[in-house]
Chimera marker file (.cmm) of the C-alpha trace (Angstrom):
<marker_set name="trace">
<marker id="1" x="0.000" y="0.000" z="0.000" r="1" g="1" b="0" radius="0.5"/>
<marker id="2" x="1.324" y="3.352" z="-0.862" r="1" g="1" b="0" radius="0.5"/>
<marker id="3" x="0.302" y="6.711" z="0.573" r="1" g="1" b="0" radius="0.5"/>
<marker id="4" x="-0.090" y="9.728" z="-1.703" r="1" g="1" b="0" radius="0.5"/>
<marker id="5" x="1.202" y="12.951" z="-0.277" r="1" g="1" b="0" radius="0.5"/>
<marker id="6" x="-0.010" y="16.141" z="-2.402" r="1" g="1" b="0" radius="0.5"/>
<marker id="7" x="-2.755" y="14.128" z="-4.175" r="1" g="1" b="0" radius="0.5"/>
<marker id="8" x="-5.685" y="15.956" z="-2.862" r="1" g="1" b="0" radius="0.5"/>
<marker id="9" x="-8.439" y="16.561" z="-5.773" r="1" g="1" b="0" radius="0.5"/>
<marker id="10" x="-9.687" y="19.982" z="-4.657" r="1" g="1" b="0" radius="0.5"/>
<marker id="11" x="-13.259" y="20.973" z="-6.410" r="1" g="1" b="0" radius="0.5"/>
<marker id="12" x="-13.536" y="23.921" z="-7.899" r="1" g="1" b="0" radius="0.5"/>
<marker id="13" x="-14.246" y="27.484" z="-6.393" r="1" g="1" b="0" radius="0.5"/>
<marker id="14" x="-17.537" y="27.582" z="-8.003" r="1" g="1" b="0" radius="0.5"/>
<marker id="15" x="-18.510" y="23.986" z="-6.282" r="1" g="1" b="0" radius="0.5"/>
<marker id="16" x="-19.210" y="25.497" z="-3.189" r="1" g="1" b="0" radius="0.5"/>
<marker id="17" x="-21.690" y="28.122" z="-4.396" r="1" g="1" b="0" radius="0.5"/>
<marker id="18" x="-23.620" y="24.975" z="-6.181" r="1" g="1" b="0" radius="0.5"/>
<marker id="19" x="-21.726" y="24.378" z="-9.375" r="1" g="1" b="0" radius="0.5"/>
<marker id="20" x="-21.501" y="20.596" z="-9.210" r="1" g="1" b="0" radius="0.5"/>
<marker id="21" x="-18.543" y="19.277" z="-10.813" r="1" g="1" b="0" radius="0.5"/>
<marker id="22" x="-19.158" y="16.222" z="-12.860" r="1" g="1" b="0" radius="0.5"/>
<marker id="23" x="-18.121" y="12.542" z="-11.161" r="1" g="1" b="0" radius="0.5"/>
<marker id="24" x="-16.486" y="11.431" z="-14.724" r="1" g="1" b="0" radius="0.5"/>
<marker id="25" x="-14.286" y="14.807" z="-14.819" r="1" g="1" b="0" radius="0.5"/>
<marker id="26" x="-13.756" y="13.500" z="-11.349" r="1" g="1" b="0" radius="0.5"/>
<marker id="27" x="-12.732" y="10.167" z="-12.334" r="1" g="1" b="0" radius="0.5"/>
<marker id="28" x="-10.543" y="11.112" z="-15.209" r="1" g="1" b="0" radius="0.5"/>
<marker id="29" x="-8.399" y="13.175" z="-12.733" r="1" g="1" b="0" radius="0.5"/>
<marker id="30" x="-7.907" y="10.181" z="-10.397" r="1" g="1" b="0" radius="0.5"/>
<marker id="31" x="-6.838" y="8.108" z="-13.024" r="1" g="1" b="0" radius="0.5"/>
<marker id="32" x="-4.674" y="10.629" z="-14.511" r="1" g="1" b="0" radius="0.5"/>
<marker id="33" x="-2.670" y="11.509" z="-10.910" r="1" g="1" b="0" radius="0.5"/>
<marker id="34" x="-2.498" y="7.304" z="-10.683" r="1" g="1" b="0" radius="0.5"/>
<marker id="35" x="-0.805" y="7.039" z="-14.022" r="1" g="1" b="0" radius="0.5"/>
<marker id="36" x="1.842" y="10.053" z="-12.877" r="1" g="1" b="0" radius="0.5"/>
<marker id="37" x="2.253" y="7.745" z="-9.704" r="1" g="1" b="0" radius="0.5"/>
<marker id="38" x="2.162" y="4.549" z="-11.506" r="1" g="1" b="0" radius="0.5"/>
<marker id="39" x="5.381" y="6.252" z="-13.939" r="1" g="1" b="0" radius="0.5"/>
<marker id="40" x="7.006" y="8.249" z="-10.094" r="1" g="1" b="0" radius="0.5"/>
<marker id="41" x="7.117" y="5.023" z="-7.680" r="1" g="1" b="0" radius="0.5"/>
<marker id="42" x="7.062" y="2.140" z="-10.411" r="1" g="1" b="0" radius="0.5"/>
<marker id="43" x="4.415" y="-0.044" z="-9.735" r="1" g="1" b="0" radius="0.5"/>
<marker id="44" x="2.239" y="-1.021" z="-12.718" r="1" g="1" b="0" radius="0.5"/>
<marker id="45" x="-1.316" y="-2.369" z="-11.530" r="1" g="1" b="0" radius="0.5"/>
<marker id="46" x="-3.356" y="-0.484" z="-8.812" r="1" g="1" b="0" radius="0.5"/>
<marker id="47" x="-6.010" y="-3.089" z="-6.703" r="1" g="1" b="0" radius="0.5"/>
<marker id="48" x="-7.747" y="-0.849" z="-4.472" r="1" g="1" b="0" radius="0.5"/>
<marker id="49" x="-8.089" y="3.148" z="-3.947" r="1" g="1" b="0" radius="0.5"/>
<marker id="50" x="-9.365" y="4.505" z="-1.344" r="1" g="1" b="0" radius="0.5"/>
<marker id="51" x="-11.012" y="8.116" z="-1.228" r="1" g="1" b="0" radius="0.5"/>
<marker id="52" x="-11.564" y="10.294" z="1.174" r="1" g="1" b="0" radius="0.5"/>
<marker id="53" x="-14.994" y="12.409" z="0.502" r="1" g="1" b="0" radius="0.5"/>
<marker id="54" x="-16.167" y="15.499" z="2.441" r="1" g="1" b="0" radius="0.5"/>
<marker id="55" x="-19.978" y="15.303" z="3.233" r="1" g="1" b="0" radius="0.5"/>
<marker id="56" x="-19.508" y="18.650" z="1.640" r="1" g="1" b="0" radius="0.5"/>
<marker id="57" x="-17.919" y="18.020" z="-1.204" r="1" g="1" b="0" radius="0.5"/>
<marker id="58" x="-20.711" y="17.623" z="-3.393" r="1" g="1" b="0" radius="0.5"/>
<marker id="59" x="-19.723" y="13.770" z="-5.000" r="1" g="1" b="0" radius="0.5"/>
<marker id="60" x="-22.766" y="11.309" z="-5.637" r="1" g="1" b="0" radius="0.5"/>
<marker id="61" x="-21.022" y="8.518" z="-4.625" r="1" g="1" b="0" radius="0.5"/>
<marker id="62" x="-22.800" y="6.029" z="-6.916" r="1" g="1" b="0" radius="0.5"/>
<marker id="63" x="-22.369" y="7.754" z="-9.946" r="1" g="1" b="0" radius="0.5"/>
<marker id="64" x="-18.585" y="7.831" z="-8.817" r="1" g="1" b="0" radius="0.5"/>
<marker id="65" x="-18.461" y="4.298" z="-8.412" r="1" g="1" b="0" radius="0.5"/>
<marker id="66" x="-20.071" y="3.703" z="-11.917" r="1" g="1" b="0" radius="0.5"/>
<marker id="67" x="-18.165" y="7.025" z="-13.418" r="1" g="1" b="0" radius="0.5"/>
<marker id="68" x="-14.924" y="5.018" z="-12.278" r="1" g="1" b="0" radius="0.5"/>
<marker id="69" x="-15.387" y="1.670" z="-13.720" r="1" g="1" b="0" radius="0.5"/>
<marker id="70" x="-15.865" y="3.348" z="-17.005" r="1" g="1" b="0" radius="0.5"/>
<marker id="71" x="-12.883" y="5.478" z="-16.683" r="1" g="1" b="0" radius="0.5"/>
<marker id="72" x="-10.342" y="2.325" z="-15.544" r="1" g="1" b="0" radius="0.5"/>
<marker id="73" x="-11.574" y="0.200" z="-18.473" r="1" g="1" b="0" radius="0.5"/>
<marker id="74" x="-8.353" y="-0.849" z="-20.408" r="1" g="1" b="0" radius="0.5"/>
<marker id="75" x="-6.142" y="1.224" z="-17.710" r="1" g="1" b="0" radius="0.5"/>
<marker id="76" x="-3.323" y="0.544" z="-15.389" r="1" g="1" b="0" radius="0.5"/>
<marker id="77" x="-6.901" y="0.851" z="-12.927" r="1" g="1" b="0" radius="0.5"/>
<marker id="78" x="-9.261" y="-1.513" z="-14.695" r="1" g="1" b="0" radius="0.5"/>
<marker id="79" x="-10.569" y="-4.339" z="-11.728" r="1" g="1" b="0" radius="0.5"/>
<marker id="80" x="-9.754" y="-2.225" z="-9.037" r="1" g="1" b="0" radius="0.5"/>
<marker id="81" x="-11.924" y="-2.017" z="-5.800" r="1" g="1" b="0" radius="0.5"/>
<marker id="82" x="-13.155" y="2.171" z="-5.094" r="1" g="1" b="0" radius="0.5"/>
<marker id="83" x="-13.267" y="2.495" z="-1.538" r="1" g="1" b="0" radius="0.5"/>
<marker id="84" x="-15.023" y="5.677" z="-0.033" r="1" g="1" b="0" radius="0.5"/>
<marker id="85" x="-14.358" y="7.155" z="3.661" r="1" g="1" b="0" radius="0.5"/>
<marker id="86" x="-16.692" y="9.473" z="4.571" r="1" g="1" b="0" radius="0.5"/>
<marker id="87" x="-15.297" y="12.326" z="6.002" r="1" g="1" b="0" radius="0.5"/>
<marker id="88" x="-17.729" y="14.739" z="7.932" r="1" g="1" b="0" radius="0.5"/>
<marker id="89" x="-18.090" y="18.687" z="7.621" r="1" g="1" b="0" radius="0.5"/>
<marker id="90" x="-16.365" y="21.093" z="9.638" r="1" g="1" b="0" radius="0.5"/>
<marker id="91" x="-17.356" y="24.842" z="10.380" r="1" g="1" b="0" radius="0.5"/>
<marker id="92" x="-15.822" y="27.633" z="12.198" r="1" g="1" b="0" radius="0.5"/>
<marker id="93" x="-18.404" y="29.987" z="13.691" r="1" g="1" b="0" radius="0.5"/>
<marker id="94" x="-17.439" y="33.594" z="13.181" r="1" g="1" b="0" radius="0.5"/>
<marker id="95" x="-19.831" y="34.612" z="16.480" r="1" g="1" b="0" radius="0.5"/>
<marker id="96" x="-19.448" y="32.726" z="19.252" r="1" g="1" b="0" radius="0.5"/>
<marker id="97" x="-16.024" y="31.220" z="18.193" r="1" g="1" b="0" radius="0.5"/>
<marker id="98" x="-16.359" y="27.370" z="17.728" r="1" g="1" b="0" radius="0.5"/>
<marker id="99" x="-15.728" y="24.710" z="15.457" r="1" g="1" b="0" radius="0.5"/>
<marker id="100" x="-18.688" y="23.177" z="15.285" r="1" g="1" b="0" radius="0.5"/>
<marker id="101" x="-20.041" y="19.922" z="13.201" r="1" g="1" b="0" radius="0.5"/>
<marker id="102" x="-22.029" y="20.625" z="9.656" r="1" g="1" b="0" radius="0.5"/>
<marker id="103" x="-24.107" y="18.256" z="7.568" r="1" g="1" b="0" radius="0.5"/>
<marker id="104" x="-25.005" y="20.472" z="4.944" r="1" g="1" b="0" radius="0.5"/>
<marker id="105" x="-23.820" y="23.887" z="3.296" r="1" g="1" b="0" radius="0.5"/>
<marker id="106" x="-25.696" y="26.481" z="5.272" r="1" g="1" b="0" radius="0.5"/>
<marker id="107" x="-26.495" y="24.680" z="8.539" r="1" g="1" b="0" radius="0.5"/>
<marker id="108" x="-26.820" y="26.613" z="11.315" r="1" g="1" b="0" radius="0.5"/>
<marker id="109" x="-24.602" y="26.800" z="14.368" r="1" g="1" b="0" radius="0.5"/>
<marker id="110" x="-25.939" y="24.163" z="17.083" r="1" g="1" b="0" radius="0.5"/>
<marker id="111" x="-24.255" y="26.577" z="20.116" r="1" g="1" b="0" radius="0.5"/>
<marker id="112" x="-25.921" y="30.204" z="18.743" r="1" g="1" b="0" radius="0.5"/>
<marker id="113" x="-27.869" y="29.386" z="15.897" r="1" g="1" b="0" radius="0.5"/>
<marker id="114" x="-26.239" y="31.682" z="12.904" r="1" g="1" b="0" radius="0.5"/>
<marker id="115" x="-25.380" y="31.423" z="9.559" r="1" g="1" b="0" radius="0.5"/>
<marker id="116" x="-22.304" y="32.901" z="9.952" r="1" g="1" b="0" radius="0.5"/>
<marker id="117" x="-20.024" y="29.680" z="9.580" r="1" g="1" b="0" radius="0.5"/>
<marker id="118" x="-16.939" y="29.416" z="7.594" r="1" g="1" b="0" radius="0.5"/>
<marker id="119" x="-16.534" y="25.501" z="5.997" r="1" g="1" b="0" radius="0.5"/>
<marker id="120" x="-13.157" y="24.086" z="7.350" r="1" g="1" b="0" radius="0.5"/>
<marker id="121" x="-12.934" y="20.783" z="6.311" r="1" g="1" b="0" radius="0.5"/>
<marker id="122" x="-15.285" y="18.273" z="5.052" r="1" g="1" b="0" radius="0.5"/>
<marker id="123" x="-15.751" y="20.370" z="1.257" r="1" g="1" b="0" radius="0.5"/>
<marker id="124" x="-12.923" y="17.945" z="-0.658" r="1" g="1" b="0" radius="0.5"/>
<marker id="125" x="-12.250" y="14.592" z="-1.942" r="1" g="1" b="0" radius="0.5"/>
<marker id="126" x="-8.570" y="12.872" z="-1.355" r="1" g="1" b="0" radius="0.5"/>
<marker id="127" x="-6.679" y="10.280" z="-2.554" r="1" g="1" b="0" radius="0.5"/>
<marker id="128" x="-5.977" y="8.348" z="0.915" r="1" g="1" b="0" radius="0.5"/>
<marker id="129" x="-4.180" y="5.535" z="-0.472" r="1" g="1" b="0" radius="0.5"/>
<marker id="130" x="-3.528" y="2.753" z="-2.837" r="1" g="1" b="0" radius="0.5"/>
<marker id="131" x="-2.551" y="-1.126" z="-2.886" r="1" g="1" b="0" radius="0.5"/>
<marker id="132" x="-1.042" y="-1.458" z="-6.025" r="1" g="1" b="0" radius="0.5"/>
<marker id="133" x="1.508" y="-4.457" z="-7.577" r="1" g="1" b="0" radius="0.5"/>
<link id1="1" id2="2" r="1" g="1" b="0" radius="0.2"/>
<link id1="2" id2="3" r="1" g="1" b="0" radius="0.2"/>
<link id1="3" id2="4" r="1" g="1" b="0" radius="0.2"/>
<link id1="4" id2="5" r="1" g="1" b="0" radius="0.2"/>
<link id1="5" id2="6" r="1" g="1" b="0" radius="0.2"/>
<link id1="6" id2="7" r="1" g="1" b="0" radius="0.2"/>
<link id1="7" id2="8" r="1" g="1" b="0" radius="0.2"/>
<link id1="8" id2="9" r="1" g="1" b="0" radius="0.2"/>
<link id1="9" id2="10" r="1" g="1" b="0" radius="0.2"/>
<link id1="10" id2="11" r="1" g="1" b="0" radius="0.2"/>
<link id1="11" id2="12" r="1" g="1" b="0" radius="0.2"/>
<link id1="12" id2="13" r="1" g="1" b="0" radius="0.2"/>
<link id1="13" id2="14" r="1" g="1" b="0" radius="0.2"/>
<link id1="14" id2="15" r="1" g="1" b="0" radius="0.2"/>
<link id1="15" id2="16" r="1" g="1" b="0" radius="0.2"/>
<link id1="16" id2="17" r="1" g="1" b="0" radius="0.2"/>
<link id1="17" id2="18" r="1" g="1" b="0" radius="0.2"/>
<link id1="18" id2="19" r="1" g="1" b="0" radius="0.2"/>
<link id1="19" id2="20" r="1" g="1" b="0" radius="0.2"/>
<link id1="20" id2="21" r="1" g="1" b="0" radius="0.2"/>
<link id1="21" id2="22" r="1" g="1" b="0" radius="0.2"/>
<link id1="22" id2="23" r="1" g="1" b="0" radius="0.2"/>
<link id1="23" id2="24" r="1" g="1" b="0" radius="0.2"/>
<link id1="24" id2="25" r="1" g="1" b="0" radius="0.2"/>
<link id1="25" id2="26" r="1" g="1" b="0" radius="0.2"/>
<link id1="26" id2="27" r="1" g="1" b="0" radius="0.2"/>
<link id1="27" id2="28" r="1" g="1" b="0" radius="0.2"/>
<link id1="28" id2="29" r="1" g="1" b="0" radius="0.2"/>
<link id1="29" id2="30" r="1" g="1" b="0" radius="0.2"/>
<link id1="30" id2="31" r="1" g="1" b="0" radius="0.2"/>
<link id1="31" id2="32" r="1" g="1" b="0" radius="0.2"/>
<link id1="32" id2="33" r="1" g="1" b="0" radius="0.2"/>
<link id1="33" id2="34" r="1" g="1" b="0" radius="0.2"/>
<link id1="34" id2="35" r="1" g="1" b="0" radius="0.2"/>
<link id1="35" id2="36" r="1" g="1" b="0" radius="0.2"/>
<link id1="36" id2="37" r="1" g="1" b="0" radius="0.2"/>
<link id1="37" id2="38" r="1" g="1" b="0" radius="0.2"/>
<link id1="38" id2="39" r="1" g="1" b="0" radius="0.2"/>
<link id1="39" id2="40" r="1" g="1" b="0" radius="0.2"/>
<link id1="40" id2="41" r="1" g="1" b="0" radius="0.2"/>
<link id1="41" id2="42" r="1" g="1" b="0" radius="0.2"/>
<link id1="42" id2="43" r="1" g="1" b="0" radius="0.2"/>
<link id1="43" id2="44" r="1" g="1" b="0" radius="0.2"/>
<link id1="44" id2="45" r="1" g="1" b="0" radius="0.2"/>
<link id1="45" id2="46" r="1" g="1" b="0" radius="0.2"/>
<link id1="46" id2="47" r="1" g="1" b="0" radius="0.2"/>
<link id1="47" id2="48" r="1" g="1" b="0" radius="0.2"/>
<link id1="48" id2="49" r="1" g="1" b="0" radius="0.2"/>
<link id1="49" id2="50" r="1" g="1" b="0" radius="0.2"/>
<link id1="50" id2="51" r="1" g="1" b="0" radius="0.2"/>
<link id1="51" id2="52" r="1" g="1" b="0" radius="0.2"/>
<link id1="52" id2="53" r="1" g="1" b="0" radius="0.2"/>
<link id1="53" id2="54" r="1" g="1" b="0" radius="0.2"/>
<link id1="54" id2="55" r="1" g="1" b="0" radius="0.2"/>
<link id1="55" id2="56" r="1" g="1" b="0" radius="0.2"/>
<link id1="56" id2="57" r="1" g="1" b="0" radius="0.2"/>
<link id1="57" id2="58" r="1" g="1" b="0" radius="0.2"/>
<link id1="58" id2="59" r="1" g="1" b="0" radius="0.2"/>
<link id1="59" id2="60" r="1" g="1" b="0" radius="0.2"/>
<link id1="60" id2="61" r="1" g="1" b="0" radius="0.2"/>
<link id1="61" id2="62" r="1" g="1" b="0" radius="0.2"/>
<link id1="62" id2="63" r="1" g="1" b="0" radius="0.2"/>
<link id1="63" id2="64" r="1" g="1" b="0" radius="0.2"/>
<link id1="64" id2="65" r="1" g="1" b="0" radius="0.2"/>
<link id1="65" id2="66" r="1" g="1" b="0" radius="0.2"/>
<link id1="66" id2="67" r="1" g="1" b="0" radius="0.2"/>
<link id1="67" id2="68" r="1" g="1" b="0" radius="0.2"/>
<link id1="68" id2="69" r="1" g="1" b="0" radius="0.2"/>
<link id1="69" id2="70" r="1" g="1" b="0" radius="0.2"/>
<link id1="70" id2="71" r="1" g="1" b="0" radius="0.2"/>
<link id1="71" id2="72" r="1" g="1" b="0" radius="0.2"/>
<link id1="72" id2="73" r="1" g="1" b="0" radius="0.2"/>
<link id1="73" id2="74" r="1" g="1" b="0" radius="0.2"/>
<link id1="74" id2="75" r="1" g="1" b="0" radius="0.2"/>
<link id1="75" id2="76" r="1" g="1" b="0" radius="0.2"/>
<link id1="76" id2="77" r="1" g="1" b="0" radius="0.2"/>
<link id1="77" id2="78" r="1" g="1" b="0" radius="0.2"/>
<link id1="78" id2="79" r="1" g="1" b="0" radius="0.2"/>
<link id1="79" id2="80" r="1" g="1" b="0" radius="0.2"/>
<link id1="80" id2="81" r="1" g="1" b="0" radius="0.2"/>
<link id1="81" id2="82" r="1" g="1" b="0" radius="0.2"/>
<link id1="82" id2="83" r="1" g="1" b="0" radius="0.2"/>
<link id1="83" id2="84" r="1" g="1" b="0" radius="0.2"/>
<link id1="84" id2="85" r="1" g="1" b="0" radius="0.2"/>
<link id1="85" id2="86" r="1" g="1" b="0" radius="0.2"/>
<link id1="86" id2="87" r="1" g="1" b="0" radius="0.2"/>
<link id1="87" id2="88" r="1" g="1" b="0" radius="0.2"/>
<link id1="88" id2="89" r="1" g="1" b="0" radius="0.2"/>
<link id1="89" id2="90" r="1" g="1" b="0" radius="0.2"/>
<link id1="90" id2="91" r="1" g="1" b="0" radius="0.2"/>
<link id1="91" id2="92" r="1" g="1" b="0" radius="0.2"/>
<link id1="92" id2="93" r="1" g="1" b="0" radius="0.2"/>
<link id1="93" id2="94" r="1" g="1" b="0" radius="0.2"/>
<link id1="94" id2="95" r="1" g="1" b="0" radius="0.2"/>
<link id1="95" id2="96" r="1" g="1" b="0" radius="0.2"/>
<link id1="96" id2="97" r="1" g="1" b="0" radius="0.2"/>
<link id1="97" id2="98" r="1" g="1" b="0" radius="0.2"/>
<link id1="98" id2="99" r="1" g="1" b="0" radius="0.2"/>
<link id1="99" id2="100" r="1" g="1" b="0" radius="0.2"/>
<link id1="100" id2="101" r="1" g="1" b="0" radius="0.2"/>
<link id1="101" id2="102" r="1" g="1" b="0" radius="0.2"/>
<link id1="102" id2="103" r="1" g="1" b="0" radius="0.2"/>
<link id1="103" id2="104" r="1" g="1" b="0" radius="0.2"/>
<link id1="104" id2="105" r="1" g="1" b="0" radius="0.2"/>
<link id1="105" id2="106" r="1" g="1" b="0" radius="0.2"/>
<link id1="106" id2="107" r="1" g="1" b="0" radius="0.2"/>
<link id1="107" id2="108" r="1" g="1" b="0" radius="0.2"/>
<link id1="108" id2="109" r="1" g="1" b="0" radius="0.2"/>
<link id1="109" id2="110" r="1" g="1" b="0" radius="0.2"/>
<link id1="110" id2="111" r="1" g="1" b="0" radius="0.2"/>
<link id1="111" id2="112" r="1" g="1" b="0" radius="0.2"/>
<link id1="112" id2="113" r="1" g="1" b="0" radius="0.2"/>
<link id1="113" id2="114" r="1" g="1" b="0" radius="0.2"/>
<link id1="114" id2="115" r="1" g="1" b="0" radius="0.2"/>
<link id1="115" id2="116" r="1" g="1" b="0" radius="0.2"/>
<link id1="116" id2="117" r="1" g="1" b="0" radius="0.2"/>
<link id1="117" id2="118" r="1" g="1" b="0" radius="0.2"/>
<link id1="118" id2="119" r="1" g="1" b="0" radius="0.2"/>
<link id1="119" id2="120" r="1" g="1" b="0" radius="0.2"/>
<link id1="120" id2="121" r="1" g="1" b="0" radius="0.2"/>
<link id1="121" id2="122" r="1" g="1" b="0" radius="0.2"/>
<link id1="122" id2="123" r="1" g="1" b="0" radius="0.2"/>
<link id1="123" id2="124" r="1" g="1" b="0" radius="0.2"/>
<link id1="124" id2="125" r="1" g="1" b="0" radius="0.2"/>
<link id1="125" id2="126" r="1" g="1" b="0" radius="0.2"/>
<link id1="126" id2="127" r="1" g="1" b="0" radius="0.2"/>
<link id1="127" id2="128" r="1" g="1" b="0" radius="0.2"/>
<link id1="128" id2="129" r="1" g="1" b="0" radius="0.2"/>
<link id1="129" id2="130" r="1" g="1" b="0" radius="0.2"/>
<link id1="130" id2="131" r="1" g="1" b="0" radius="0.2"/>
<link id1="131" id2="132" r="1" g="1" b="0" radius="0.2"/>
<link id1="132" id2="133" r="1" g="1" b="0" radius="0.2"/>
</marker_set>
């Protein structure tokens, strides 16, 4: 198993305001930063990835899963197992000072009840790791 440092997948500014980014585009830039790994640390078949996905990040899983068996077909990828970790939502409150827990995008704050909350972690998807040959 290999960790990937630097292989976050960051969504787009405009994801957070709504703009859903599409789970193939998605998928095509996983497979691309596996090839640069495959070529970096010389392995040549990848088994299993696991992701790391923000409740906030926006990703329908299933259409993920599907959106990555297309993508792997005839790759370096193609077989491999997709497993997701859930990773929950983060928020500093700007009043009352707090990180508090979020489910959604606009939530409130459970300790003063504003809107005022500024998304920490929780809005990104991450390469975690990989078992590769």
């Amino acid at each position: 198993m290999t960790n990937l440092p630097g292989a976050d997948l960051h969504l787009p500014e405009g994801c957070m305001a709504g703009i859903a980014m599409h789970e193939l585009s998605l998928c095509e830039s996983i497979l691309q930063v596996l090839e640069q790994q495959a070529e970096a640390q010389q392995y040549r078949k990848v088994k299993t990835v696991w992701l790391e996905i923000g409740v906030l990040a926006g990703v329908e899983v299933e259409a993920l899963r599907f959106s990555f068996d297309v993508v792997t077909q005839g790759s370096l990828a193609e077989q491999a197992k997709l497993e997701i970790i859930d990773m929950p939502g983060q928020a500093w409150c700007l009043p009352c000072g707090r990180n508090v827990a979020v489910q959604q995008l606009y939530d409130l704050c459970p300790h003063c009840g504003s809107h005022q909350l500024q998304v920490n972690s929780g809005d990104q998807m991450r390469i975690k790791e990989l078992e590769v040959e």
